[in-house]
C-alpha positions in Angstrom: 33.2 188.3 80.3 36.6 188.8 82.3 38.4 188.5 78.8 42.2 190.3 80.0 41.9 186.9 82.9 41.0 184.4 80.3 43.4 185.4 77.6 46.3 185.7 80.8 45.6 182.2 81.9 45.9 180.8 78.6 49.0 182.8 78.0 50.5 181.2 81.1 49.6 177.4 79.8 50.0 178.0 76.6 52.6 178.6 73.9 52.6 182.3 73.2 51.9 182.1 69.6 49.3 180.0 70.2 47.5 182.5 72.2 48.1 185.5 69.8 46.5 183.3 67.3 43.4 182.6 69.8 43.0 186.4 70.6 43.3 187.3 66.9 40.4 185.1 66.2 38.2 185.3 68.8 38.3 189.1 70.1 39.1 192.6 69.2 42.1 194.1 68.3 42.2 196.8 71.5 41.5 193.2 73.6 44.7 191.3 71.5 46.9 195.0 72.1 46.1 194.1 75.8 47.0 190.9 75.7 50.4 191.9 74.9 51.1 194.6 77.3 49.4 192.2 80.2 51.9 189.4 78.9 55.2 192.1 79.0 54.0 193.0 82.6 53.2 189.8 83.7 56.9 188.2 82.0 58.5 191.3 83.5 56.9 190.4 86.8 58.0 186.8 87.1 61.8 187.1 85.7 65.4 188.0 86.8 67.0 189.1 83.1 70.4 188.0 82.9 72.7 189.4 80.2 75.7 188.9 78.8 77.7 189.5 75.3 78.9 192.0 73.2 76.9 194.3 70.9 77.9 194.1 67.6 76.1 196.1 64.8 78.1 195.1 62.0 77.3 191.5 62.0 74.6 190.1 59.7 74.2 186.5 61.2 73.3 185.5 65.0 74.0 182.0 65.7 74.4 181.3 69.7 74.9 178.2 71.4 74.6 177.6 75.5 74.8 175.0 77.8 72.1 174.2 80.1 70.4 171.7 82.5 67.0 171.7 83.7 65.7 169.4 86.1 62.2 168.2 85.8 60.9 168.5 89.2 58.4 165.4 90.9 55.3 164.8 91.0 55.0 168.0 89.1 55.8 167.0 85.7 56.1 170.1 83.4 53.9 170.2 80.1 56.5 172.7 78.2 59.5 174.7 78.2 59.7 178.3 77.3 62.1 180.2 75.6 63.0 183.6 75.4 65.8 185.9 73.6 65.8 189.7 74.5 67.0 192.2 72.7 67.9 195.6 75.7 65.9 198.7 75.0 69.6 200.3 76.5 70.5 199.6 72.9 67.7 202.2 71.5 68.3 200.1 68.1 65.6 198.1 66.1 66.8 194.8 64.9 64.0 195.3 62.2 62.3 192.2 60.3 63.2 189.1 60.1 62.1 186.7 57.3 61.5 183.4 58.4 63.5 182.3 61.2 64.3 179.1 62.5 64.7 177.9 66.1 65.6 174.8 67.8 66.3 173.5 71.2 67.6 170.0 71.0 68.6 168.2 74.1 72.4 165.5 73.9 70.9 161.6 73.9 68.1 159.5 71.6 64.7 160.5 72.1 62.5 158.8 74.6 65.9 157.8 75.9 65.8 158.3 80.6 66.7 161.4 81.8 67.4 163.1 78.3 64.4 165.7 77.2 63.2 164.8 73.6 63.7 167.6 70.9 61.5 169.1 68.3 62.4 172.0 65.7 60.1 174.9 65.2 59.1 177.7 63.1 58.0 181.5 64.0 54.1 181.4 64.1 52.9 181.4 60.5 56.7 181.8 59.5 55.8 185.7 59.8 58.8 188.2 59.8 59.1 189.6 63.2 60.4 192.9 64.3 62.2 192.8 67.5 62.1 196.6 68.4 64.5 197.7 71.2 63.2 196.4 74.7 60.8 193.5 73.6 61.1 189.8 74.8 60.1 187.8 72.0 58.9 184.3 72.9 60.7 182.1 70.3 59.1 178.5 70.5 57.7 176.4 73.5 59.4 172.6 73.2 57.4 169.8 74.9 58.9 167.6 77.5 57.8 164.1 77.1 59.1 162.9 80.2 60.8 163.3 83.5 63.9 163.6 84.5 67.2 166.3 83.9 69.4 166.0 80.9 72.4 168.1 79.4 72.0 169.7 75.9 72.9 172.9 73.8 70.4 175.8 72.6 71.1 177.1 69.4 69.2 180.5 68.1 69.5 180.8 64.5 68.4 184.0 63.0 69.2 186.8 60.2 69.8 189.8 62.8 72.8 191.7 64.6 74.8 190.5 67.0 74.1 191.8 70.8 73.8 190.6 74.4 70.9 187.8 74.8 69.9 185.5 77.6 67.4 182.5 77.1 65.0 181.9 79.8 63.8 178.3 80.6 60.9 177.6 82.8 57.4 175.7 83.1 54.5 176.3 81.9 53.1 178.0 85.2 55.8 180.3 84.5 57.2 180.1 87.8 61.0 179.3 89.1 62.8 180.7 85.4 66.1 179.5 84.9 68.6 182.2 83.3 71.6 180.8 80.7 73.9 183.6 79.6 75.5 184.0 76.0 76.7 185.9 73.2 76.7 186.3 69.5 78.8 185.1 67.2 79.6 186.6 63.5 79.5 183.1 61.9 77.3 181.8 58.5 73.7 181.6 58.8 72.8 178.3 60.7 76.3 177.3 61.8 77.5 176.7 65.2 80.3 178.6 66.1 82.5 177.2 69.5 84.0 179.5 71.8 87.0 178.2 73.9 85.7 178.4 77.4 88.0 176.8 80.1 91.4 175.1 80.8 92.4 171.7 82.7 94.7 169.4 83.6 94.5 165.8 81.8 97.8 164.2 83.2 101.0 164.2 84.2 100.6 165.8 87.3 102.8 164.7 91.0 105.1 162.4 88.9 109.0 161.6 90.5 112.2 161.8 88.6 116.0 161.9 89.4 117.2 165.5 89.6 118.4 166.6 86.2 115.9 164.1 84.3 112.9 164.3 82.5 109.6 163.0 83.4 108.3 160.5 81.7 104.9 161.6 80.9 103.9 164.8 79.3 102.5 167.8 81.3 99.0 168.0 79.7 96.3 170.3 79.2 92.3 170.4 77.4 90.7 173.2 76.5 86.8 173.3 76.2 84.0 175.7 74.4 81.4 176.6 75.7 79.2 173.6 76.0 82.9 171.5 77.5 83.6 170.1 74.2 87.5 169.6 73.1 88.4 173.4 71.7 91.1 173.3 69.1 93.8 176.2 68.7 94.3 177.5 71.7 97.1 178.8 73.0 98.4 177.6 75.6 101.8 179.1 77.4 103.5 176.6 79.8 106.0 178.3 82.5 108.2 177.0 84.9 106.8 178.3 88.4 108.9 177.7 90.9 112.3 175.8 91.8 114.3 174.2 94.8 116.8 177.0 95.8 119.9 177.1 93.9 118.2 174.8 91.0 119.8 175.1 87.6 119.1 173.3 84.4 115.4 172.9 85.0 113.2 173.3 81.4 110.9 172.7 79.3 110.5 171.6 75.8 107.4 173.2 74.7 107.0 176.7 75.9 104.1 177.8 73.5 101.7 175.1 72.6 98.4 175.5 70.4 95.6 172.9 71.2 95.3 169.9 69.1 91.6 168.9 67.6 91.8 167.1 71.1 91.5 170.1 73.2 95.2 168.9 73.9 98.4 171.0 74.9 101.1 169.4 76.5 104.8 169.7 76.9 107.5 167.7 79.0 110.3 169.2 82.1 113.6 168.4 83.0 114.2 168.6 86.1 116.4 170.6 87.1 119.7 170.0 89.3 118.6 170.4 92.7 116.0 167.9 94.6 112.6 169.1 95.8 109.5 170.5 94.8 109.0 172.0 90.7 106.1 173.6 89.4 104.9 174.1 86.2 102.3 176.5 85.0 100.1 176.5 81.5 98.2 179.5 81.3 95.3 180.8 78.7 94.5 184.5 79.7 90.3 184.3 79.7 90.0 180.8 80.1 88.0 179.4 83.7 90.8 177.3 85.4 93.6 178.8 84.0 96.5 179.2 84.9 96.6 175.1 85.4 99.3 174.4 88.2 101.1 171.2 87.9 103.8 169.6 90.4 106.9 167.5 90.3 109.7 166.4 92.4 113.2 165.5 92.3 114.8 163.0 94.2 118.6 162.6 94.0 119.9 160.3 91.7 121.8 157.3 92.5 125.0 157.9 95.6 128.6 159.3 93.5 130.4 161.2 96.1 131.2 160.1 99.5 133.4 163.0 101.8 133.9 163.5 105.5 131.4 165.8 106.8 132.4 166.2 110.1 134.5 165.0 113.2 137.9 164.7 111.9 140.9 166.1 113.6 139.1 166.0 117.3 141.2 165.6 120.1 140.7 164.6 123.6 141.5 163.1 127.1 142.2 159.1 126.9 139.3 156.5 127.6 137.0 159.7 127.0 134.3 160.1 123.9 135.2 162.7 121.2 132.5 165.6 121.2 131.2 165.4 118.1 130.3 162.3 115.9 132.2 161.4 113.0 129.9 162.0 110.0 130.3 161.3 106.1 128.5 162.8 103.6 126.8 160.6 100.4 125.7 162.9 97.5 124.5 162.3 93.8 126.3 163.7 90.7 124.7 167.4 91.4 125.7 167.5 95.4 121.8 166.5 96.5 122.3 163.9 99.6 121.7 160.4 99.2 119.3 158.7 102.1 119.5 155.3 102.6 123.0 153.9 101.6 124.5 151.6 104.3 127.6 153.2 105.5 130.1 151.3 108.1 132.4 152.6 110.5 135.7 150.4 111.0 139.0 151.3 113.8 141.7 150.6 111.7 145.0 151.7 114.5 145.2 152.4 117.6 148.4 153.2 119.6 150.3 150.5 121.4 148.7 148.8 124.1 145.3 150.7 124.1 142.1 149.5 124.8 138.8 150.5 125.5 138.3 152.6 122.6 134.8 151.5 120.4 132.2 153.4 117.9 128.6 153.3 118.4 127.2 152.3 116.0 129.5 150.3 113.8 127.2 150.3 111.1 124.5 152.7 109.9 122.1 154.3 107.3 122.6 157.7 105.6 119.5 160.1 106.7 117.5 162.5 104.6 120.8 164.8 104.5 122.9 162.1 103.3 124.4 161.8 106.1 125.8 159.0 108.6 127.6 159.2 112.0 129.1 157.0 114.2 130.5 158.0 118.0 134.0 157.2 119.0 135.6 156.8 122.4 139.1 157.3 123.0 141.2 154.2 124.5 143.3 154.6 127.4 146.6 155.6 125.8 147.9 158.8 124.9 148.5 158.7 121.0 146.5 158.8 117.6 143.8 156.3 116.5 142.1 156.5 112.8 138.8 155.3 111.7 137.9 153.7 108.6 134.2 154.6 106.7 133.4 153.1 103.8 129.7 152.9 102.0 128.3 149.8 101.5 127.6 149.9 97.8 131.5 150.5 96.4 132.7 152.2 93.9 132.0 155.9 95.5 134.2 158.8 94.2 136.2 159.7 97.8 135.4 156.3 99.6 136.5 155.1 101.7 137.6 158.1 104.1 139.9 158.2 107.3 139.1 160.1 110.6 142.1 160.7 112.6 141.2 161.1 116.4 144.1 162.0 119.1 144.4 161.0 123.0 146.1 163.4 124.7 147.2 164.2 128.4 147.8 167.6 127.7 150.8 169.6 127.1 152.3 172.2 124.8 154.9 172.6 122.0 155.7 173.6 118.8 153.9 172.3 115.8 155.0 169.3 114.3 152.2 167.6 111.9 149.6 168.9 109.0 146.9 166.6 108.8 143.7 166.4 106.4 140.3 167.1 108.1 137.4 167.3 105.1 136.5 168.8 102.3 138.3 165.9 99.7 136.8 164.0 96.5 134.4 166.8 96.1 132.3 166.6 93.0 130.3 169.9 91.5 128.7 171.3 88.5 132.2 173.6 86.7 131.8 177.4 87.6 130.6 176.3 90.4 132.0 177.1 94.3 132.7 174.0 96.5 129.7 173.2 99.1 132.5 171.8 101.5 135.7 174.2 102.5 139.2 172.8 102.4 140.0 172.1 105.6 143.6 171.0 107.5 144.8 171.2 111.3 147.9 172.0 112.4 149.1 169.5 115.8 152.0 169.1 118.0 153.8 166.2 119.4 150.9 165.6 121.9 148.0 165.9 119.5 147.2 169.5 120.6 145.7 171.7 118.1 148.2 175.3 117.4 147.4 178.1 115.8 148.6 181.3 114.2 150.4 178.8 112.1 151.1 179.7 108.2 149.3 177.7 105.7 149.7 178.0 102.0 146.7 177.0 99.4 147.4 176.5 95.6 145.6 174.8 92.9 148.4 172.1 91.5 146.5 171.0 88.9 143.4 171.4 86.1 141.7 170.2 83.2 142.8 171.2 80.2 142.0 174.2 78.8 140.2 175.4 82.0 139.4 178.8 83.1 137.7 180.3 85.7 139.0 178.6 88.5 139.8 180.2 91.8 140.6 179.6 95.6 139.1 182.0 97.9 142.2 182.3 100.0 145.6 181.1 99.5 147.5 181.6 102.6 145.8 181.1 105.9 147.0 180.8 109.3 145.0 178.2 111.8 142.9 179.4 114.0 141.7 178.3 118.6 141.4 174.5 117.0 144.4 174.5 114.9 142.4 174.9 111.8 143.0 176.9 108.2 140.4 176.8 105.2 139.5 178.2 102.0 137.1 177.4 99.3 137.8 176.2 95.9 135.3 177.4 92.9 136.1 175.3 89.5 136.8 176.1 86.6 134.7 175.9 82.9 136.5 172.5 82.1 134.9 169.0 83.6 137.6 167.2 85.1 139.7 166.6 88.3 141.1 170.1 89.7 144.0 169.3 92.6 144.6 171.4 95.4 148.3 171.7 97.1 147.9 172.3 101.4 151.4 172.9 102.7 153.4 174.1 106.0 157.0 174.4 106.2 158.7 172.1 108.6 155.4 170.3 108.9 155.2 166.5 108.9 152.6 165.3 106.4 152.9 168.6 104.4 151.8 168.9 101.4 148.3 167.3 101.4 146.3 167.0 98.5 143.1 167.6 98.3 140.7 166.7 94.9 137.1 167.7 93.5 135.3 166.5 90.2 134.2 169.1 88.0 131.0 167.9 86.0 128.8 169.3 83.0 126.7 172.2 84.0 123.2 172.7 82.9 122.7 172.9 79.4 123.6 176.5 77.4 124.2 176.3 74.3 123.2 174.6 70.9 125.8 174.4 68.1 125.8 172.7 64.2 128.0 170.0 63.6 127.2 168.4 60.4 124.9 167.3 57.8 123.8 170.9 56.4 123.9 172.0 52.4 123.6 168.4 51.5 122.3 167.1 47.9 120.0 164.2 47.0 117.6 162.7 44.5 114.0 162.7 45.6 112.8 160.2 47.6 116.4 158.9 48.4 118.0 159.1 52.2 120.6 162.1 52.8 124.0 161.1 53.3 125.0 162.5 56.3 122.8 162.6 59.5 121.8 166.1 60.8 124.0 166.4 63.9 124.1 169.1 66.7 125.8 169.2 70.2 125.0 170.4 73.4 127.2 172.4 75.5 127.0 174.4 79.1 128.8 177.7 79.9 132.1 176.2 79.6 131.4 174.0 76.2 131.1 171.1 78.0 128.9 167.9 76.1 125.8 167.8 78.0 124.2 164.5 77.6 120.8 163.2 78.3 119.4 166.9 76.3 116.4 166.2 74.4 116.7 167.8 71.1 113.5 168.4 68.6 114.1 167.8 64.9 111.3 168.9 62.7 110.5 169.8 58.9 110.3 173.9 59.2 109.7 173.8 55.4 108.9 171.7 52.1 108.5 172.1 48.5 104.5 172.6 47.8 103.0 169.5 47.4 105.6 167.8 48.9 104.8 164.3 50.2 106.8 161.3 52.1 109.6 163.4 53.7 111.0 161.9 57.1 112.9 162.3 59.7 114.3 158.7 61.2 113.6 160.5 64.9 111.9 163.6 66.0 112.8 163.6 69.6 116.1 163.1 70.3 118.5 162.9 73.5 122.0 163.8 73.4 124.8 161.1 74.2 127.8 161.7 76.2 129.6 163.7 73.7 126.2 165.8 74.0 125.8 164.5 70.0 122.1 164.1 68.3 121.7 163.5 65.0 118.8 162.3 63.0 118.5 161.2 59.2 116.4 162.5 56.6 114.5 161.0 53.6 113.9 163.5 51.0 109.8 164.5 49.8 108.9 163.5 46.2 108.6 167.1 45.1 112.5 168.4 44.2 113.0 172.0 46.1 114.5 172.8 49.3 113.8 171.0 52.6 114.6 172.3 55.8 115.0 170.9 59.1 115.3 172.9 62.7 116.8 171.6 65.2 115.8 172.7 68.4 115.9 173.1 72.5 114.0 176.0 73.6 116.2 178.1 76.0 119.8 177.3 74.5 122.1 180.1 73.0 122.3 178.9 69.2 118.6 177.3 69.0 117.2 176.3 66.5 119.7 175.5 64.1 118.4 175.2 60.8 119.8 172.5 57.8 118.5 173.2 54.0 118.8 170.4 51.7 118.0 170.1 48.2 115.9 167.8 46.3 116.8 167.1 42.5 115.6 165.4 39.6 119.1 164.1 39.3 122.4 164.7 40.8 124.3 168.1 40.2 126.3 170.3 42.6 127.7 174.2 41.7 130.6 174.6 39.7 133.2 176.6 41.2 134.5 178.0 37.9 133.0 178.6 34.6 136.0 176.6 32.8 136.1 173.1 32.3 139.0 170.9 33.5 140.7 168.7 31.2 141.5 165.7 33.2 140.0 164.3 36.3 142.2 165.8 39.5 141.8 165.4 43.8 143.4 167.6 45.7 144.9 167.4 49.0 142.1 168.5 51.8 142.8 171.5 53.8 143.4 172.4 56.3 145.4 169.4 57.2 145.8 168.3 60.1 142.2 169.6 61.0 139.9 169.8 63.3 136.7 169.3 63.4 136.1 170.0 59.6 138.1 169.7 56.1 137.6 171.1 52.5 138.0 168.4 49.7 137.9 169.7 45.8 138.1 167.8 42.8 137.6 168.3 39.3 135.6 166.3 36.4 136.4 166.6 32.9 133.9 166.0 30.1 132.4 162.5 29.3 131.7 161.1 26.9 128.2 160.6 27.9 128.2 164.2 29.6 127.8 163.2 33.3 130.4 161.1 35.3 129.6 158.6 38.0 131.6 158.9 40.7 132.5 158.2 44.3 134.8 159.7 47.6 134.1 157.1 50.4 136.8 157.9 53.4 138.4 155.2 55.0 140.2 154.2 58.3 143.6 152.9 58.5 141.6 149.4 58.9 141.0 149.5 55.3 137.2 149.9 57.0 134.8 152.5 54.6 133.7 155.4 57.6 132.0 157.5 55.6 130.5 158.4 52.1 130.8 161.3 51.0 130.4 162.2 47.4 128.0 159.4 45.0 126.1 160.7 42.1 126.8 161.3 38.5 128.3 165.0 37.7 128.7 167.0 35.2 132.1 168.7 33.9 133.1 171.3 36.5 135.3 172.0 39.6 133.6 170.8 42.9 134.3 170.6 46.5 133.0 168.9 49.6 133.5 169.5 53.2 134.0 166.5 55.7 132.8 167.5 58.8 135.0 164.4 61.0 131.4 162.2 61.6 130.7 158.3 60.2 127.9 158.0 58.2 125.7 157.2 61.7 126.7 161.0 62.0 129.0 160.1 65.5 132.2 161.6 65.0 135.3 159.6 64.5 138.3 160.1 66.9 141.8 161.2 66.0 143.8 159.7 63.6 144.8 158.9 60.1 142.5 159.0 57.2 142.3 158.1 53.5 139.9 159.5 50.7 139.3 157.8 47.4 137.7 159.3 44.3 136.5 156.7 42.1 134.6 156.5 38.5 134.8 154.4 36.0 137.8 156.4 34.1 140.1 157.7 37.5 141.0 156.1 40.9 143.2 158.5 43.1 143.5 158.2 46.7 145.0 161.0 49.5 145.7 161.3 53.1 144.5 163.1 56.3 144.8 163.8 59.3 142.3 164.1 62.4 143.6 165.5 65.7 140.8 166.0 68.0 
């Protein structure tokens, strides 16, 4: 009989074990010995190995898991699936015996269920230790399919030996088309499952739309997957801003390091910064498939704040002809981005006597993508000066309306008699910032003709207070072929109006005055105000808010800053501790604040306060948690009598130290008050309530209500009260 060809067909329908059984049985050893080199040939033959891992000898445990799909093919239905683990003969290593092993392949869905294979769990033939000596497949288990179709499922290889590289081969029972899925081992407890974070993805929040200097409303957000795409929890995830609109400031974000939730989920939120246009941000896991994620977001300028003459003013030319170039004003937001669409209208408001002829074209228009809006003017037919009037539709615009002066002229020379304004007024930029519009003035004579080489002297008249930093980039000019002298005007660290004085002597019209708005820059800085070192009972509320301020470069409040308040530490065991708000934006004194409710265990809580980025950040607040009531002595003697003392410093600003002293009771502690009222007789704040025991004290009001806002200039009254002693005092504020 052709025994090696019948023992190789049944090898090739049947489940290897099976067939080592059948050659056992029913022939000789030397036939079974070359049954098993026929079947290495023949597997080496038919298959493309495909490896992957890391060897580790160290581990004890294997426990693998891959995802695969396998499409049953038509009419053709396969009988079985075969799988295979092989251990590279590169290594040189025996993985030695194995004591019963375990192996299953089961397939996501209910069996029986379309599409989805049906699962069963095997055993090693005979459960029979197996020694996997360097460079031998070993035919695990064959699982029957009991239908058609493809499914989606993990493979999990369970088995006492090292870690090392392993594939798993799946194919048919004629052995023919093999599909390969890579994997690697895992030092994990026998018969576990052990995920390995595989690949990165965006979830939401990308192309979303906000004003410049805003944040978006919905969160930038990530998933990580394993292996087999389920959520992956722990990740980290860094989150980058990648690029910015030129000149941009103030853009950031409020997460920069992010681990991923038992969601798969990372996410953090951006502010846009000051500039419109294109902002992308970038979460990046080094080894992850899709990573770094990119995500996009634009700014649009927010709503129209500024209105100035662009250009056009100042032109002069022959009567009954059109000036040269159009008269065009300029519509910008709070950060100097144009303003499209805001209805601007053009108006003639004198003329000289007698003229006519002169008109605009068009009398009323849009502003373009620049912000921009122009209007064409024709001269009339006398000699002289005309103005025109534009104004923007919607009101209220710092600068509007503004006045073009235009000049008919026959020609004709003489000495220079007028200073007028060209552009460059009611300028608004962020402080420390330079102008993006020059100062600009012409010098005319009697007939409206431009001269030049004539002097021209810039100063800054006026500033906020307390600014520095300011600066004009020339202060004496003289005009130039058109009659014109400019310079540029960079403000200072204060917000506020800075005032520029244009003279000429002998001029008529001299001095002009030109103004710009200096406002907040981007955020820099993150500074305590109150609410730190504070004492409560458990489980009660503290008694002044946590507050912190934002500032930019010149200690400016920066509003609209979203500031995080969380618990950086509690007292073991510590339960019901809260914060009233955990994301907070600052208001236009660049204030948040948030209140705390103490834990049920006594010990120290600590709050940080936080924006990632700013000079300061976090700042931390510690409070205690007591039993009862008690704050540090500040001398070892005890008073004799119950005393207040005058606060000092006073006046003060923003903070004052109260002390008082308790004498002995009769009960040993003393309850007692200091509440600080207005000169409205109305109660702003309370500062001290507890009981106390004997001892000198003190208490530091740091100028806030108990809302934590803080209270403006003025005069103030504190009164200690207990049952024994009433005293009252007074202070001053003087912000």
């Amino acid at each position: 009989m052709d025994y090696p060809v019948r023992i190789a067909r049944e090898v090739i329908t049947n489940s290897f074990e099976l067939v080592l059984v059948k050659s056992v049985l029913r022939y000789s050893y030397a036939w079974t010995l070359l049954l098993l080199l026929l079947f290495q040939s023949l597997l080496q033959a038919q298959t493309n190995h495909v490896q992957g891992g890391i060897f580790n000898p160290s581990a004890n445990v294997l426990s693998v898991r891959a995802k695969a799909s396998e499409t049953i093919g038509q009419p053709n239905i396969l009988s079985n699936i075969v799988v295979t683990i092989r251990w590279p003969s590169s290594y040189g290593v025996s993985l030695g015996p194995v004591s019963s092993p375990t192996y299953r392949i089961t397939k996501q869905g209910a069996e029986g269920q379309s599409g989805i294979y049906a699962y069963q769990k095997f055993a090693a033939a005979n459960n029979t230790p197996l020694d996997w000596t360097a460079g031998i497949d070993v035919e695990l288990f064959t699982v029957t399919v009991n239908q058609s179709g493809s499914g989606t499922g993990t493979f999990e290889l369970t088995n006492a030996v090292p870690g090392g590289e392993w594939y798993v081969e799946i194919s048919g029972a004629d052995r023919s088309n093999p599909t390969f899925y890579q994997g690697s081992t895992q030092n994990v407890p026998l018969g576990s499952s052990q995920p390995i974070a595989a690949a990165i993805a965006a979830i939401s929040g990308n192309n979303q739309v906000a004003i410049a200097g805003a944040q978006l409303a919905d969160s930038l957000a990530v998933i990580v997957r394993d292996q087999l795409g389920d959520p992956f929890a722990g990740r980290e995830v860094r989150f980058s801003i990648g690029t910015a609109p030129p000149g941009a400031s103030g853009q950031i974000l409020r997460d920069t390091l992010v681990y991923s939730n038992s969601a798969g989920l990372a996410s953090t939120r951006l502010t846009l910064g000051t500039k419109s246009g294109p902002y992308s941000v970038l979460a990046t896991t080094v080894g992850l498939a899709g990573s770094p994620v990119s995500f996009t977001a634009s700014a649009v300028a927010g709503p129209p704040v500024a209105f100035t003459i662009a250009s056009g003013n100042a032109q002069i030319g022959p009567p009954s002809t059109a000036l040269p170039l159009p008269l065009t004003v300029l519509v910008s937001d709070e950060f100097a981005n144009p303003v499209a669409g805001v209805s601007i209208s053009f108006n003639i408001t004198s003329t000289p006597t007698g003229a006519t002829g002169h008109k605009l074209e068009p009398l009323v228009t849009a502003t373009d993508s620049l912000g921009r809006a122009s209007s064409l003017f024709t001269l009339g037919n006398v000699a002289g000066s005309y103005t025109v009037s534009a104004a923007a539709g919607t009101g209220g615009l710092i600068g509007g309306p503004v006045i073009f002066v235009a000049t008919a002229s026959s020609g004709g020379s003489g000495p220079a008699t007028t200073l007028v304004m060209s552009y460059g007024n009611q300028q608004i930029a962020p402080v420390l910032t330079e102008l993006p519009t020059p100062i600009v003035v012409t010098v005319l004579n009697d007939a409206g003709i431009p001269v030049e080489s004539i002097a021209v002297r810039f100063v800054i008249d006026s500033i906020p207070s307390g600014a520095t930093g300011h600066r004009l980039k020339d202060t004496l000019r003289t005009t130039d072929a058109v009659g014109q002298a400019m310079t540029y005007l960079t403000l200072g660290n204060k917000t506020g109006i800075y005032r520029i004085r244009v003279s000429s002597d002998g001029l008529s019209g001299s001095p002009l005055y030109f103004r710009a708005r200096g406002v907040a820059g981007p955020a820099s800085a993150l500074e305590y105000v109150a609410g730190n070192n504070q004492r409560k009972t458990i489980r009660s509320v503290i008694d002044t808010a946590l507050t912190v301020r934002v500032t930019d470069l010149g200690g400016n409040p920066v509003d609209t800053a979203t500031i995080a308040f969380v618990f950086a530490q509690v007292p073991s065991g510590a339960t019901g501790h809260l914060l009233s708000k955990t994301s907070i934006k600052t208001d236009s004194l660049g204030i948040a604040s948030a209140r705390v409710t103490l834990g049920n265990k006594a010990g120290s809580y600590v709050v940080s306060a936080s924006l990632e980025g700013l000079t300061g950040s976090p700042v931390l607040f510690t409070m205690q948690a007591l039993d009862s009531i008690s704050t540090s002595v500040l001398a070892e003697a005890i008073p004799a009598e119950f005393k207040l003392t005058q606060n000092y410093p006073n006046p003060f600003n923003p903070s004052t130290t109260i002390e008082f002293e308790v004498p002995r009771g009769d009960r040993g502690r003393i309850d007692l008050s200091i509440d600080i009222y207005n000169q409205l007789g109305e109660k702003v704040k309370s500062l001290v309530s507890g009981e106390y025991e004997a001892g000198y004290y003190k208490v530091v009001w740091h100028g806030v209500d108990d809302g934590g806002t803080r209270v403006s200039s003025g005069v103030y009254y504190y009164h200690m009260v207990s049952r024994e002693y009433r005293s009252s005092k007074k202070m001053i504020l003087l912000r």
